[in-house]
N, C-alpha and C positions, 0 to 999 in steps of 0.2 A: 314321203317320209313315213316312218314304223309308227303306228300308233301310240302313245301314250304307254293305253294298255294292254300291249301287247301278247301276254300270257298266254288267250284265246283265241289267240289269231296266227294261223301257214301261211306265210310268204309263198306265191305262188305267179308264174309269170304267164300272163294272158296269152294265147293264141290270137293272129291276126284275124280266126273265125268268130273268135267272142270280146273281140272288145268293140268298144262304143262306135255309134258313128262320128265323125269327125274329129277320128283318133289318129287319121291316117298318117305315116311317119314320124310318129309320138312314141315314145318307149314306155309301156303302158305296164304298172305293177298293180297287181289286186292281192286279196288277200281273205282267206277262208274265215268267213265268219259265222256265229250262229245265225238261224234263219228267222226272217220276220214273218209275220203270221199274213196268208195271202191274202185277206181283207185290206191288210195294210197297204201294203204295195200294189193295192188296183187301187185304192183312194189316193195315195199320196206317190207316182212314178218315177220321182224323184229320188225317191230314197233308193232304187236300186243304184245309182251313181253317185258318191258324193265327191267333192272335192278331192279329197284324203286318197282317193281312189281306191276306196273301200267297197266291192259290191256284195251287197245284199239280195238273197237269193230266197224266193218265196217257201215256206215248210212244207208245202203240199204240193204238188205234181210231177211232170215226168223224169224219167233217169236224168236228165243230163241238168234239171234245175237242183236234185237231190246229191250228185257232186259234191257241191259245194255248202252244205249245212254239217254240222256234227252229230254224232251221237253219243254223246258221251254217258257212261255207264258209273255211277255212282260206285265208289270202292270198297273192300272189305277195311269199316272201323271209321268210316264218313258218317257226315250225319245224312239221314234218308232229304232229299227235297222234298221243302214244305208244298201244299198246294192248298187248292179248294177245287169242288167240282160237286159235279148233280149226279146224282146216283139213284138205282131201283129203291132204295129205301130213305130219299129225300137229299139234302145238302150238307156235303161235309166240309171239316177243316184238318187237314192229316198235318204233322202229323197229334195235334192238338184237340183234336177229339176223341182220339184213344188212347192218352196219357194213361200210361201206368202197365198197358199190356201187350206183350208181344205183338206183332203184326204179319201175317203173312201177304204181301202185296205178290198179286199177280197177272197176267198178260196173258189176253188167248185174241186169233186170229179174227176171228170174225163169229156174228151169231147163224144161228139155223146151218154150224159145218157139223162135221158129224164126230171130228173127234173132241172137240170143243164142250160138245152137247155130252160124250161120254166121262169127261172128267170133271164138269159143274157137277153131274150127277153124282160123283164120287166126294167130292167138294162138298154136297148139301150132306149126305151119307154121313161125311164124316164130322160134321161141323160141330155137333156137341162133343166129339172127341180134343177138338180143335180147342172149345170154348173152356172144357175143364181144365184145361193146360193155360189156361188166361190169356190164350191166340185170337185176335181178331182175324179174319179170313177177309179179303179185299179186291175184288176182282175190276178188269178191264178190258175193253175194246175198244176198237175204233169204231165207233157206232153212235146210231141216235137215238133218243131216251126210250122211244117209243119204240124202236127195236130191241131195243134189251127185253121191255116189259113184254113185249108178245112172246117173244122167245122162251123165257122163263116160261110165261104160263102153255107153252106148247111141252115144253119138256113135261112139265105137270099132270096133262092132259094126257098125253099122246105117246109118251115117251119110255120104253122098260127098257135095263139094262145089267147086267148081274142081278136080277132078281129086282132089284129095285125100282117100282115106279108109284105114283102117286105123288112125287116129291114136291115141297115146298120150300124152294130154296130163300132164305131170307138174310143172307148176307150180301151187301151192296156190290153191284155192280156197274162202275165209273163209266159215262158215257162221255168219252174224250174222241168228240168228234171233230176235233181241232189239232187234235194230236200232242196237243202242247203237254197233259200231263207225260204221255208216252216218249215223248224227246228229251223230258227230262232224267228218264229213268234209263235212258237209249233201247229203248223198246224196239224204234224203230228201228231192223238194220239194211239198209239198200240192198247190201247184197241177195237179203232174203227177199224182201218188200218194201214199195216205197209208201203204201197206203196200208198197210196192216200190221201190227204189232206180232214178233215173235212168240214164241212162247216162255217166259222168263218169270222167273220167283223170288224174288226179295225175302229175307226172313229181317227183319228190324225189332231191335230189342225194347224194352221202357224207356230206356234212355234216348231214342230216336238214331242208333247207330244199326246200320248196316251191314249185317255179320255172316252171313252167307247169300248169296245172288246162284242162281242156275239160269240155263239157255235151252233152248230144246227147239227145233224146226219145227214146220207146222205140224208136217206127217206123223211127229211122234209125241203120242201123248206118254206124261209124264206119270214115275212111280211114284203111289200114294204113301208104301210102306216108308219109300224113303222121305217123302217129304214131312211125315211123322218124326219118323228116327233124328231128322236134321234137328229138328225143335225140340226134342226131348234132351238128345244129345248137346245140344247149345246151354241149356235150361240146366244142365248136371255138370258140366264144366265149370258155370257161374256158382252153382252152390254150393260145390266139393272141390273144386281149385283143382282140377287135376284134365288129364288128356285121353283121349279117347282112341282105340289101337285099331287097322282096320277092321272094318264088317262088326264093328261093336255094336251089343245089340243091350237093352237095361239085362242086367242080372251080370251080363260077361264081366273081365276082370278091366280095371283101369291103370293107365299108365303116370305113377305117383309123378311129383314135380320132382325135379335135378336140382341137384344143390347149387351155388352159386361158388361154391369155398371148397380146396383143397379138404379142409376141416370138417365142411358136411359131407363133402363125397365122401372121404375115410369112413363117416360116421351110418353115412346112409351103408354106405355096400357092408361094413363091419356088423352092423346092429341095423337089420333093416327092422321096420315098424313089424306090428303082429300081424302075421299072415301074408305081407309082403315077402316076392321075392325079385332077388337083384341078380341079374343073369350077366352083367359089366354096369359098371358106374352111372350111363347114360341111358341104359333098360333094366327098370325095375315096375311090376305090375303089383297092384295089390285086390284085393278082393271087394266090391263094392255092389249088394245084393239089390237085388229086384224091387225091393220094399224100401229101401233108403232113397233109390232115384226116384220113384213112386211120391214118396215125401218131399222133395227136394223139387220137384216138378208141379207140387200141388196147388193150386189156387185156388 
């Protein structure tokens, strides 16, 4: 029988390879569910079978146990999943301890890789960039505390890269060696890795919504310009209510809002605002200087 609650759960029909023993001649239905944490399931073995014929499939190990878990990606205009977890800069509560300020949450492979190590450095580089825009920066791996903290202080040590070395990186970095924060954010994607987190970026507003997400493989680290541009550009939408045209850069021109009424459109293309212009009904740009989004972005 379908579960109750259904929602989160694929109907999917067992192979005679994988289903239980003393199934044999039994029409056997299971069904995809989220994964329990493998602690679990070595203490209690039970739980991979229930009655329901529900199985439960460990979060951590090989391809064919990773099948069977999800990874579901938080959408654009969601709230971000709350958590708690241990970080290089002590114990957090997201997203309830940076109430009020933007949040850049982000995902890298693993510590001591080398592309990894070149965009933390760009990450510290830029972080009071980051902080006057009222951006928390929030980093993650799959890793263990004590990893993180040598790593950092190796970059520190040992580490130069566009000019920069000496660094003190002092924004937190999650040590989800559980993976549970990562499965939340579907961090993790099998096709890429079943034990290491992608490379992916959350941008999450004050309000705790989720307003742009990116993805990147390991091999390629990510543009810093852009990941600026995203959060300014987010940050100028919300203060001036208008849209942004591509390759928009602060100073270029923006794209005003569309009427909703026969009567505004007349009114818009007719008598467009000052300095606006309406090239049809549905594109009209107006001018919105360097120093307004500047203000508009300031915290």
């Amino acid at each position: 029988m379908r579960p109750a609650s259904s929602a989160s759960y694929w109907p999917s029909t067992s192979s005679s390879a994988s289903k239980p023993r003393g199934t044999a001649g039994r029409t056997f239905r299971s069904y995809r569910v989220p994964c329990l944490p493998q602690r679990l399931l070595l203490r209690h073995p039970g739980l991979r079978l229930r009655k329901s014929g529900i199985m439960f499939e460990p979060c951590v190990g090989n391809a064919k146990n990773m099948e069977n878990t999800t990874c579901n990606m938080p959408g654009l205009g969601e709230k971000a999943p709350e958590f708690e977890a241990e970080t290089t800069q002590g114990h957090i509560r997201f997203p309830q301890d940076f109430k009020g300020k933007w949040i850049i949450l982000f995902s890298h492979p693993g510590d001591f890789t080398p592309v990894c190590t070149s965009e933390f450095m760009l990450f510290g580089k830029m972080q009071e960039e980051f902080d006057a825009l009222g951006c928390q920066l929030l980093g993650l791996s799959v890793g263990a505390l004590t990893s993180h903290i040598a790593w950092l202080r190796s970059i520190r040590e040992k580490i130069e890269y566009k000019g920069i070395r000496n660094l003190d990186i002092r924004f937190p970095l999650i040590a989800d060696l559980t993976m549970d924060v990562a499965r939340r954010y579907g961090m993790i994607q099998p096709g890429a890795s079943t034990t290491a987190a992608v490379r992916t970026v959350f941008f999450i507003d004050p309000h705790g919504i989720v307003r742009t997400f990116l993805c990147y493989p390991a091999v390629l680290g990510r543009n810093f310009d852009e990941l600026k541009r995203i959060l300014v550009g987010l940050q100028t939408i919300d203060a001036y209510n208008v849209a942004l045209p591509a390759d928009w850069h602060p100073g270029d021109d923006v794209i005003a809002p569309s009427g909703s009424t026969m009567e505004a459109i007349d009114r818009r293309t007719g008598t467009p605002d000052e300095g606006a212009r309406c090239y049809d009904w549905y594109f009209c740009t107006k001018p919105l200087s360097e120093e307004k989004v500047t203000a508009g972005t300031k915290h």
